[in-house]
DRENZA-161749 format. One line per field, with one value per residue: residue in three letters; x negated, y, z negated of N, C-alpha, C in turn. Coordinates in nm, 4 decimals, always signed. Layout:
REM DRENZA-161749
res: (ALA/...)
n_east: (X/...)
n_north: (Y/...)
n_up: (Z/...)
ca_east: (X/...)
ca_north: (Y/...)
ca_up: (Z/...)
c_east: (X/...)
c_north: (Y/...)
c_up: (Z/...)
//
This chain:
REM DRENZA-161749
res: (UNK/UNK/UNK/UNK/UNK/UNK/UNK/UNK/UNK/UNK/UNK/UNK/UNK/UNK/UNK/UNK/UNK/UNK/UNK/UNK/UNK/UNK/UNK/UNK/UNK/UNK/UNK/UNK/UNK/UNK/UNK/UNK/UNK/UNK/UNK/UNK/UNK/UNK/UNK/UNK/UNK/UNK/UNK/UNK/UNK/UNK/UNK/UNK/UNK/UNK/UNK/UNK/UNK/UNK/UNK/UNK/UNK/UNK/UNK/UNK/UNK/UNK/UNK/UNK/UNK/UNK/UNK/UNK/UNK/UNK/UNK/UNK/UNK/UNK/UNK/UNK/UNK/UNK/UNK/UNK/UNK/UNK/UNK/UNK/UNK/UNK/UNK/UNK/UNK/UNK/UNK)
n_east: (-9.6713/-9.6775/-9.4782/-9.5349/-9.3135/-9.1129/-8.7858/-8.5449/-8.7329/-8.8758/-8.6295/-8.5578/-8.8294/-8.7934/-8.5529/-8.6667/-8.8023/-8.6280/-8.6233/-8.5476/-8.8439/-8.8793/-8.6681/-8.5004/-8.4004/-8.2475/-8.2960/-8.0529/-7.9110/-8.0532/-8.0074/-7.7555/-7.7793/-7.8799/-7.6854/-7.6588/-7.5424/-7.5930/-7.8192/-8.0460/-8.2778/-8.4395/-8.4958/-8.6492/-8.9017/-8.9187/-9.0111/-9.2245/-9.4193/-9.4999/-9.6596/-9.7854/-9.8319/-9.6648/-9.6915/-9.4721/-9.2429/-9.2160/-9.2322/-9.0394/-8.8394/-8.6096/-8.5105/-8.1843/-8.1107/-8.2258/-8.5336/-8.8320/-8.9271/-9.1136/-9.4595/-9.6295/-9.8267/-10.1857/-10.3250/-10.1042/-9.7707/-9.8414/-9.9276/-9.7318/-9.5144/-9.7226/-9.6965/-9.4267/-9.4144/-9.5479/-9.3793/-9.1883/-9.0116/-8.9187/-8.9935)
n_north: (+17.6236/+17.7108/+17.6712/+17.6154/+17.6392/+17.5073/+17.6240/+17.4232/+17.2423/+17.3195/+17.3029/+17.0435/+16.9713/+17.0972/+16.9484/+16.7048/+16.7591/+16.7270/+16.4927/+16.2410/+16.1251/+15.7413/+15.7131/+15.6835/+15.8156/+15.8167/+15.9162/+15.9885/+16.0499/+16.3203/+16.4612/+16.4819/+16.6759/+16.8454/+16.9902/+16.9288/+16.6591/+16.4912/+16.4429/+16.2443/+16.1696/+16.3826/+16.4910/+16.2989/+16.3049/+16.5525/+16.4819/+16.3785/+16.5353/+16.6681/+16.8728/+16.8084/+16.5483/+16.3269/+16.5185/+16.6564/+16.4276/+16.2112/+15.9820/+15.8444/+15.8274/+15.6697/+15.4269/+15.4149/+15.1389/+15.0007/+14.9693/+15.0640/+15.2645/+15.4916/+15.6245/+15.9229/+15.9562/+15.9614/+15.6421/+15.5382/+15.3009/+15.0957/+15.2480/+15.3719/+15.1890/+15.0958/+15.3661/+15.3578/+15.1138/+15.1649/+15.3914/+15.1687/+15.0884/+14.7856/+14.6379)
n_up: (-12.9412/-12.6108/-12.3549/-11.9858/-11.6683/-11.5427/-11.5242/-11.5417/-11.6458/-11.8429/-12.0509/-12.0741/-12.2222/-12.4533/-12.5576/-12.5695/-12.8172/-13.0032/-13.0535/-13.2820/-13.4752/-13.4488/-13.2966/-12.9727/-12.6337/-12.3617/-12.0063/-11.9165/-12.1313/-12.2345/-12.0012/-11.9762/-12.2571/-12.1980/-12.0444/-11.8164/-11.6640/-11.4413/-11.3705/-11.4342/-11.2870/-11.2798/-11.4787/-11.6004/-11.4286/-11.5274/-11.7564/-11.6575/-11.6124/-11.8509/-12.0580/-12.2688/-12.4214/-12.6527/-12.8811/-12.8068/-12.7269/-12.4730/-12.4799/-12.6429/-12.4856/-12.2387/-12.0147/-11.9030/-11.8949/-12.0984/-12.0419/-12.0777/-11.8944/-11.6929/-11.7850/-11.8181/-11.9298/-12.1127/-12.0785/-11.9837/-11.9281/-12.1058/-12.3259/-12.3893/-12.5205/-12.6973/-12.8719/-12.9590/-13.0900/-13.3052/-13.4039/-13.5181/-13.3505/-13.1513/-12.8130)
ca_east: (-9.6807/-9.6538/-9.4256/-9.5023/-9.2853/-8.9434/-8.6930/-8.5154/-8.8681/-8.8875/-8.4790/-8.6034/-8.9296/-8.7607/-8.4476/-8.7632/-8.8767/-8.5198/-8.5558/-8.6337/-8.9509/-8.8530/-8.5774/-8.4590/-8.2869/-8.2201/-8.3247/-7.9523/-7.8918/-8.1534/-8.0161/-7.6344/-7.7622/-7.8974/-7.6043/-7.7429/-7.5344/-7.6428/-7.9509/-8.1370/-8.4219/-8.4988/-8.5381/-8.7629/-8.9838/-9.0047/-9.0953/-9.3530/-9.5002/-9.4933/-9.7928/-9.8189/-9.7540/-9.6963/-9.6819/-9.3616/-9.2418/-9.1059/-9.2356/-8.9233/-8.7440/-8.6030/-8.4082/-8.0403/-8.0668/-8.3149/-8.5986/-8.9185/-8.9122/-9.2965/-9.5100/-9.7746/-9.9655/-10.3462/-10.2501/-9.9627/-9.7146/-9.8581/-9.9041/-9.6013/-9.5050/-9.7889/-9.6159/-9.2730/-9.3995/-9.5484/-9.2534/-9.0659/-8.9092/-8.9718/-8.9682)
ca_north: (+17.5613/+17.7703/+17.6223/+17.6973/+17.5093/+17.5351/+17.6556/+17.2758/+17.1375/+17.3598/+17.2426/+16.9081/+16.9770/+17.1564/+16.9318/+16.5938/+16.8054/+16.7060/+16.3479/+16.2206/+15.9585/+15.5811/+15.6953/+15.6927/+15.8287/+15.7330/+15.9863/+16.0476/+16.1345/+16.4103/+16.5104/+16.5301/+16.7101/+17.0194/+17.0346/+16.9212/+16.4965/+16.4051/+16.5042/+16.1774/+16.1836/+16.4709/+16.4961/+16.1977/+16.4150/+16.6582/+16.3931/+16.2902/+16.6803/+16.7179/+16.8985/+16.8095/+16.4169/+16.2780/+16.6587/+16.6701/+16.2717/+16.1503/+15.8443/+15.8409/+15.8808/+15.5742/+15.3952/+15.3527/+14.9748/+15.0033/+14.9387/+15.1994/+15.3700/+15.5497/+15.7408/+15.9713/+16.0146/+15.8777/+15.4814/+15.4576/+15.2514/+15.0279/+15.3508/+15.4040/+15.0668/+15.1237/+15.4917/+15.3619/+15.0473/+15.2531/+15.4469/+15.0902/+15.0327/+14.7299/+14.5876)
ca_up: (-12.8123/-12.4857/-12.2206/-11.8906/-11.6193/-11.4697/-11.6451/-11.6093/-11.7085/-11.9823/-12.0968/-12.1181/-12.3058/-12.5921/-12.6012/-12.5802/-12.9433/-13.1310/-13.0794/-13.4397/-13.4709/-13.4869/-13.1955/-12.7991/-12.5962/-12.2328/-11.9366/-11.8934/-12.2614/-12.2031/-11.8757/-12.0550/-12.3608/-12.1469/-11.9738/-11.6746/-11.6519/-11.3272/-11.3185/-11.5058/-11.2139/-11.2470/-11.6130/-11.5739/-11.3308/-11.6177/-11.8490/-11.6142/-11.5761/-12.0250/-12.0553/-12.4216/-12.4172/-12.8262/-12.9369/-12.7041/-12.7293/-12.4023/-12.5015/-12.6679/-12.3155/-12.1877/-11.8924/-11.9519/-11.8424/-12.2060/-12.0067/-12.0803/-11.7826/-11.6953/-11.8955/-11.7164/-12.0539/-12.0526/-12.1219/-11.8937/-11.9731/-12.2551/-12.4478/-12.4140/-12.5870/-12.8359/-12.9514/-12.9874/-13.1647/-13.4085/-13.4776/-13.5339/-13.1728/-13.0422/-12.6876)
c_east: (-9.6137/-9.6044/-9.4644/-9.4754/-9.1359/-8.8590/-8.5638/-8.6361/-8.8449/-8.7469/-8.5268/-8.7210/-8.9032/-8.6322/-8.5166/-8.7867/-8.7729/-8.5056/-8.6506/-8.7388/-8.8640/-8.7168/-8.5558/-8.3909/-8.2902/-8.2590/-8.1891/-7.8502/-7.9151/-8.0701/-7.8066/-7.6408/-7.8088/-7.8325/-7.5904/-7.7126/-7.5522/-7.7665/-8.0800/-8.2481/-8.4833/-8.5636/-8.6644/-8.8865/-9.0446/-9.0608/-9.2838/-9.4689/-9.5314/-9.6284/-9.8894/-9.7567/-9.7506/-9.6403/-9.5063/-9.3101/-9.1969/-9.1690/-9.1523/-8.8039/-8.7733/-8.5208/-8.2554/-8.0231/-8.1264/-8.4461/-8.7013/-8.9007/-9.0938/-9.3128/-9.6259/-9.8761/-10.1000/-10.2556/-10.1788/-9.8701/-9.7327/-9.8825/-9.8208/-9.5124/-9.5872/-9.7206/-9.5152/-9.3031/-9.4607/-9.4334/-9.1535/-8.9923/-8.9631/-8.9109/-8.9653)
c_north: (+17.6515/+17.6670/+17.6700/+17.5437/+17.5670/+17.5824/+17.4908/+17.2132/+17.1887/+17.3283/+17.1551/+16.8900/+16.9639/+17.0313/+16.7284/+16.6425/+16.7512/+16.5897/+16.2711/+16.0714/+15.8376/+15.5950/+15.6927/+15.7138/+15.8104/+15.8965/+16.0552/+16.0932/+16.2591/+16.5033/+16.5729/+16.6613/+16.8750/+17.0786/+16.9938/+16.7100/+16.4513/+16.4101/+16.3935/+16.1972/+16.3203/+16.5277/+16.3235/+16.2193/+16.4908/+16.5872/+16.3677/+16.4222/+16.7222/+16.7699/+16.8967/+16.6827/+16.4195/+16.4153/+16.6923/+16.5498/+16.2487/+16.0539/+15.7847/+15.8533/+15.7139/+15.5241/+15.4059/+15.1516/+14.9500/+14.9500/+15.0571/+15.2666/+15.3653/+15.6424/+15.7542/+16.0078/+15.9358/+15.6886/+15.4132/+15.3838/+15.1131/+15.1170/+15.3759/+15.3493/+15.1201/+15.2319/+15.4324/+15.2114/+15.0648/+15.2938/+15.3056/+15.0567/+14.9444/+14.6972/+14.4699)
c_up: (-12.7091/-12.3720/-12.0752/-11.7668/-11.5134/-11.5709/-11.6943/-11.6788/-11.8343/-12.0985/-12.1346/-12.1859/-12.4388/-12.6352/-12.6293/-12.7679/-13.0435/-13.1328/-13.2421/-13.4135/-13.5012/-13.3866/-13.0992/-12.8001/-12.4689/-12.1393/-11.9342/-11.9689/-12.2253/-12.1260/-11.9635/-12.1720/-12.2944/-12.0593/-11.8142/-11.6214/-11.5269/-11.2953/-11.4022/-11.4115/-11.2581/-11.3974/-11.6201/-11.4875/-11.4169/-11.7140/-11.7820/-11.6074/-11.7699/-12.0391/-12.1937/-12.4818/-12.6066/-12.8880/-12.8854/-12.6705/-12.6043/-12.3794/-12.5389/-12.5614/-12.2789/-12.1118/-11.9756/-11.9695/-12.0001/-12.1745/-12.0153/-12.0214/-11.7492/-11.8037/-11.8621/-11.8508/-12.0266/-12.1542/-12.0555/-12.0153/-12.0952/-12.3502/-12.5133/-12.5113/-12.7108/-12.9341/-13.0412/-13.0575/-13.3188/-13.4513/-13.5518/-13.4528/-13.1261/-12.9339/-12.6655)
//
């Protein structure tokens, strides 16, 4: 898989790849784990730009409040739901 993006987009792509199936993590996990803790919007921006939705989970990307968040994949946000109730997450 070829990234091409920002160099924050691309942070949050690769660091979307270590979240293990059947798990979440919150936008401002994400945004902590690349060094980058204030920055949940904006890692939610790059979620929303993933140019390789499922392949690259940030379906697995979720509010802090534990509320989904969006998900620009084809489906929207009941996909989103559908993914992660596959894995075993429900809502």
């Amino acid at each position: 898989m070829k990234f091409e993006g920002t160099d924050f987009q691309i942070k949050v792509w690769i660091e979307l790849t270590k979240i293990p199936k059947g798990e979440v993590r919150t936008y401002k996990e994400i945004a902590k784990a690349i060094g980058k803790p204030n920055s949940s919007r904006a890692v939610a921006n790059a979620c929303a730009k993933n140019p390789y939705p499922i392949a690259v989970p940030c379906h697995r990307v979720i509010r802090s409040d534990g509320l989904l968040g969006g998900y620009s994949g084809s489906g929207g946000i009941n996909r989103k739901k559908e993914l992660l109730e596959k894995e075993g997450i429900k809502f």
